[in-house]
C-alpha positions in Angstrom: 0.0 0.0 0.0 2.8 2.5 0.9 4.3 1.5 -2.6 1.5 1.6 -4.3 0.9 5.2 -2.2 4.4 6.4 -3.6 4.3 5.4 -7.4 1.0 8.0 -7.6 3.4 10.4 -5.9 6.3 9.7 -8.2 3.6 9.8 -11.0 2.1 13.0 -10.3 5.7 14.2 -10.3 6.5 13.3 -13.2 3.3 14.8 -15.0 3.9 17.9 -13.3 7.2 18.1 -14.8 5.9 17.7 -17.7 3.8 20.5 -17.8 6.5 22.7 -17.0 8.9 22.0 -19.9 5.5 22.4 -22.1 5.3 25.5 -21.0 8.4 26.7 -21.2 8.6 25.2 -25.0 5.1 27.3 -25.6 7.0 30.5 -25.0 10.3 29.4 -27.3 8.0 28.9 -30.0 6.4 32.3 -29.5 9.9 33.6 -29.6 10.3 32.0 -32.9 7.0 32.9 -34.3 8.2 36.6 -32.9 11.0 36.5 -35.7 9.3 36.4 -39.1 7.4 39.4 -37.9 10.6 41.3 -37.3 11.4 40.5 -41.1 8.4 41.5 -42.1 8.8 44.5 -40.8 12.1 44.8 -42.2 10.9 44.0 -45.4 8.4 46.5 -45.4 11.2 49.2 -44.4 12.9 47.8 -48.0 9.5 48.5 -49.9 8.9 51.8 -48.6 12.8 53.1 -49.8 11.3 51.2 -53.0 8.6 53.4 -53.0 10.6 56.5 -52.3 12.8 55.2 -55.4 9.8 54.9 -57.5 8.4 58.4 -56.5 11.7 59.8 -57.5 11.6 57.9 -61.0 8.2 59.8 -61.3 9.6 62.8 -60.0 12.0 62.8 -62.8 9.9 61.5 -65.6 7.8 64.6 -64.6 11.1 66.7 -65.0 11.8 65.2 -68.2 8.3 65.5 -69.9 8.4 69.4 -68.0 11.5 69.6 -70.4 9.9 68.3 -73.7 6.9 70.7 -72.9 9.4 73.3 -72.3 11.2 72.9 -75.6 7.5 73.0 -77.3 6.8 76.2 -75.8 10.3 77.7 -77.2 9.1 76.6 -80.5 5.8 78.2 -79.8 7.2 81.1 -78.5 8.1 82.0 -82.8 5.2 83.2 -83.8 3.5 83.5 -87.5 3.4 86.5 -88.9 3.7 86.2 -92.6 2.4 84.6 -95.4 3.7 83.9 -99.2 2.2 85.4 -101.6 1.7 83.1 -104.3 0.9 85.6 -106.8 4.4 87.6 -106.3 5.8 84.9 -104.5 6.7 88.2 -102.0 6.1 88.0 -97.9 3.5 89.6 -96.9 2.1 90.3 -92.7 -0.9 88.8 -91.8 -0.8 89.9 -88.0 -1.4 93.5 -87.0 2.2 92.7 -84.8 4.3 91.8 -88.1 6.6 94.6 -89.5 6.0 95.2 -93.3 9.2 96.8 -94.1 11.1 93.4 -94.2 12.8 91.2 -97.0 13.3 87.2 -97.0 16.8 86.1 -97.6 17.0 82.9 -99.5 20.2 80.5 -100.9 20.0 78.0 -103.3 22.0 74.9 -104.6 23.7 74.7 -101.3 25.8 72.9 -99.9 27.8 73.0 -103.2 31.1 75.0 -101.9 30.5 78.1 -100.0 27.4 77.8 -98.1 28.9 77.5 -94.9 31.0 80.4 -95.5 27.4 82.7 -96.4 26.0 80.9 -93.5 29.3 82.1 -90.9 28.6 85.4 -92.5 24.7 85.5 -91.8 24.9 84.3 -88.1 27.7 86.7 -87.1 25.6 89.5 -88.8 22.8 88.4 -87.0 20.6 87.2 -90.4 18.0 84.5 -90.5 17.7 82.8 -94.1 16.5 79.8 -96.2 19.3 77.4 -97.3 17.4 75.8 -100.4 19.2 72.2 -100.7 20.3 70.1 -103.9 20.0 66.1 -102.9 23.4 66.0 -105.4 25.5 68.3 -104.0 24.6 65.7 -99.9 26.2 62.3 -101.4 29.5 62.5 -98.9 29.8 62.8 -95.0 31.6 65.5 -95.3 29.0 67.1 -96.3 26.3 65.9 -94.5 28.3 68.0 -91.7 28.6 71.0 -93.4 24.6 70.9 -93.6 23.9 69.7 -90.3 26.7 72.7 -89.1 24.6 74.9 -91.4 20.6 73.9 -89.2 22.4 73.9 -86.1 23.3 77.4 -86.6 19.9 78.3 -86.8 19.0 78.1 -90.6 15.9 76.9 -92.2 16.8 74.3 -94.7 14.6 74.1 -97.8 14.2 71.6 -100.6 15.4 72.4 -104.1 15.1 69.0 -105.6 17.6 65.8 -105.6 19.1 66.2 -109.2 17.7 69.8 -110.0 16.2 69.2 -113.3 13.0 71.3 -115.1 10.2 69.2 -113.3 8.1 70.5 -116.2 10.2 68.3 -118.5 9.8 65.0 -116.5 7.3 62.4 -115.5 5.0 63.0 -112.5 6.5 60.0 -110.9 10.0 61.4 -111.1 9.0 65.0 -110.1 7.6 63.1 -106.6 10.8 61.4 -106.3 12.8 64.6 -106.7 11.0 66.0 -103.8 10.1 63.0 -101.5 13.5 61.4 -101.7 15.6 64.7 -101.2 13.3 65.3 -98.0 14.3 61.6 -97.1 17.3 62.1 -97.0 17.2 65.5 -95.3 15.7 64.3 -92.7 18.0 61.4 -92.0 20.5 63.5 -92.0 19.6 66.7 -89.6 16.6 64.9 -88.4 13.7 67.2 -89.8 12.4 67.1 -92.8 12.0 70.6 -94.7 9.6 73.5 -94.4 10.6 75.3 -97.8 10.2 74.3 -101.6 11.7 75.8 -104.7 11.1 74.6 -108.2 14.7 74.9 -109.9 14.3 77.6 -113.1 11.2 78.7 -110.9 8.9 75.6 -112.8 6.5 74.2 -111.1 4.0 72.3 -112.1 0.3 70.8 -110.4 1.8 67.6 -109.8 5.1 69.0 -107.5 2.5 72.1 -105.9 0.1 68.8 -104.5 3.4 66.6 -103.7 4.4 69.9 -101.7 1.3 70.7 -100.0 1.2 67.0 -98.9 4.6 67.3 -97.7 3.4 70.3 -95.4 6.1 72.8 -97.5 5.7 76.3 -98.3 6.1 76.7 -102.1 7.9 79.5 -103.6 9.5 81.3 -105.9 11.3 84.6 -105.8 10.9 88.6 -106.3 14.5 88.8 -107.9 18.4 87.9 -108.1 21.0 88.4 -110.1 24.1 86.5 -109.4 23.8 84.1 -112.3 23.9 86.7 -114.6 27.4 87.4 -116.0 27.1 90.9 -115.1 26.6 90.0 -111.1 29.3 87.5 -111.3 31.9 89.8 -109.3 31.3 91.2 -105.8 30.9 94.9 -105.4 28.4 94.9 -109.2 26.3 91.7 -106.9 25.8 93.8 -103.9 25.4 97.1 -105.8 22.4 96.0 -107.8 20.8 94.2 -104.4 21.0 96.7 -102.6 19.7 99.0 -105.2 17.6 97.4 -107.7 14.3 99.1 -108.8 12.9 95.4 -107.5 13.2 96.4 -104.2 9.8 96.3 -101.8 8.3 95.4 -98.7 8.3 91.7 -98.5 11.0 91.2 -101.4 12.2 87.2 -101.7 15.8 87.6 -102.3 17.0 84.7 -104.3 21.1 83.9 -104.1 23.5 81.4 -104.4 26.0 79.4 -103.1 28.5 81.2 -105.4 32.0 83.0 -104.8 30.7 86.1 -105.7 27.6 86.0 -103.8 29.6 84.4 -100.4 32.3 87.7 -101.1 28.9 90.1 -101.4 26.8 89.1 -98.6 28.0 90.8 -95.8 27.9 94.2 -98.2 24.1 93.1 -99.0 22.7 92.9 -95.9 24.4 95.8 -94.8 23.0 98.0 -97.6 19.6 96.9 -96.9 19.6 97.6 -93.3 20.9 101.3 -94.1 17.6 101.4 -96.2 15.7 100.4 -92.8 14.9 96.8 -94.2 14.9 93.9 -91.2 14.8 90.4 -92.2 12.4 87.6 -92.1 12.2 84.7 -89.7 11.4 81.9 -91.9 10.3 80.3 -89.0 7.5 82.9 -88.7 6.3 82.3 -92.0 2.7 80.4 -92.3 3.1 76.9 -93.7 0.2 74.9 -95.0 -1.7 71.7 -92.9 -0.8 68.3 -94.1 
């Protein structure tokens, strides 16, 4: 009986003791449970720098399309003003703002060998102009970076056929070629394609003045030059007759070369017309039809 008194006693011992380390092995898996949530917590520390990181990427997407809008408005900021006459083929106002008493400056078969001469000579005197371009006269590198030098100075660079034939003497096919491949390869090379068209020998016909309008171009002509004639071919006669020409109005289209003459007469050109109170055109600010 007193064994049998004893084992119970031992017994209960025993399941006491077990209890106790129960217990205590409750509370050490607590502890471990207490872990993950620490990482958790860690991890959501990591995701809101990731968020911070992401809100800066916005931040400066922001930035960047602030810039692009930026850049438009500069564009913007050059208002039209003017119009081509089609008739006269002279500039004419057609804001209340725009200054009558101007002239267009305009080059053509550039960039043959002294283009970037006339167009050194234009920015230093302060001169916007039209650089009419031939598609033969782009063939090498070399110069594609003479006409890339010439738009990055500031110059509007117009189209003035790839071969320069009569486009009244050749297929409708091959006058769209002449226009749409030169403004091909215009593009590609300063990555715009151009806002100016002129017929060489002045001929147009209704073929090239719809393959134009498509290509959102202004089309023109001129109000008068001279340096092709052999007269003109020498620098002081060039500049005289500019200056002083009968031809001379309001809204007079200038048309010149790239010639050595006309490169040695420039800077005597536009000098003579500002003494007769003429500014110069913006060819930026001149209207250009809708696609």
């Amino acid at each position: 009986m007193k064994y049998g008194k004893m084992m119970f006693i031992v017994s209960l011992l025993f399941i006491l003791f077990l209890v106790g380390c129960n217990e205590k092995q409750t509370i050490k898996d607590d502890e471990v449970i207490d872990e993950p949530e620490v990482e958790v917590e860690t991890d959501e520390s990591d995701n809101e720098d990731s968020t911070d990181d992401l809100d800066e990427s916005e931040v400066d997407d922001v930035t960047q399309d602030d810039s692009l809008e930026n850049l438009d408005d500069d564009d913007s900021e050059v208002e039209v003003m003017y119009q081509i006459n089609q008739a006269n083929w002279a500039v004419e106002p057609i804001t209340d703002e725009a200054d009558s008493n101007v002239v267009l400056l305009t080059i053509d078969d550039a960039p043959d060998k002294y283009a970037l001469e006339m167009a050194k000579t234009l920015k230093e005197l302060e001169v916007p102009a039209i650089f009419f371009v031939n598609g033969h006269f782009i063939q090498t590198e070399e110069k594609h970076e003479i006409l890339k030098e010439i738009y990055q100075m500031g110059f509007s660079i117009g189209n003035h056929t790839y071969t320069h034939p009569n486009l009244g003497q050749i297929s409708e096919e091959e006058q769209k070629q002449e226009i749409i491949e030169l403004n091909d390869l215009i593009e590609e090379i300063i990555g715009e394609r151009p806002k100016f068209f002129r017929a060489p020998f002045g001929v147009n016909t209704d073929n090239t003045k719809q393959v134009v309008e498509q290509e959102g171009m202004v089309l023109m002509n001129w109000t008068y030059g001279y340096d092709w004639e052999s007269a003109y071919m020498e620098a002081d006669a060039l500049a005289d007759i500019m200056v002083n020409t009968e031809y001379l109005r309001d809204g007079a289209n200038l048309l010149m070369h790239d010639r050595e003459w006309t490169s040695g007469a420039l800077a005597d050109i536009v000098t003579g017309l500002r003494d007769k109170g003429y500014d110069f055109v913006d060819p930026n600010q001149i209207q250009r039809p809708s696609k």
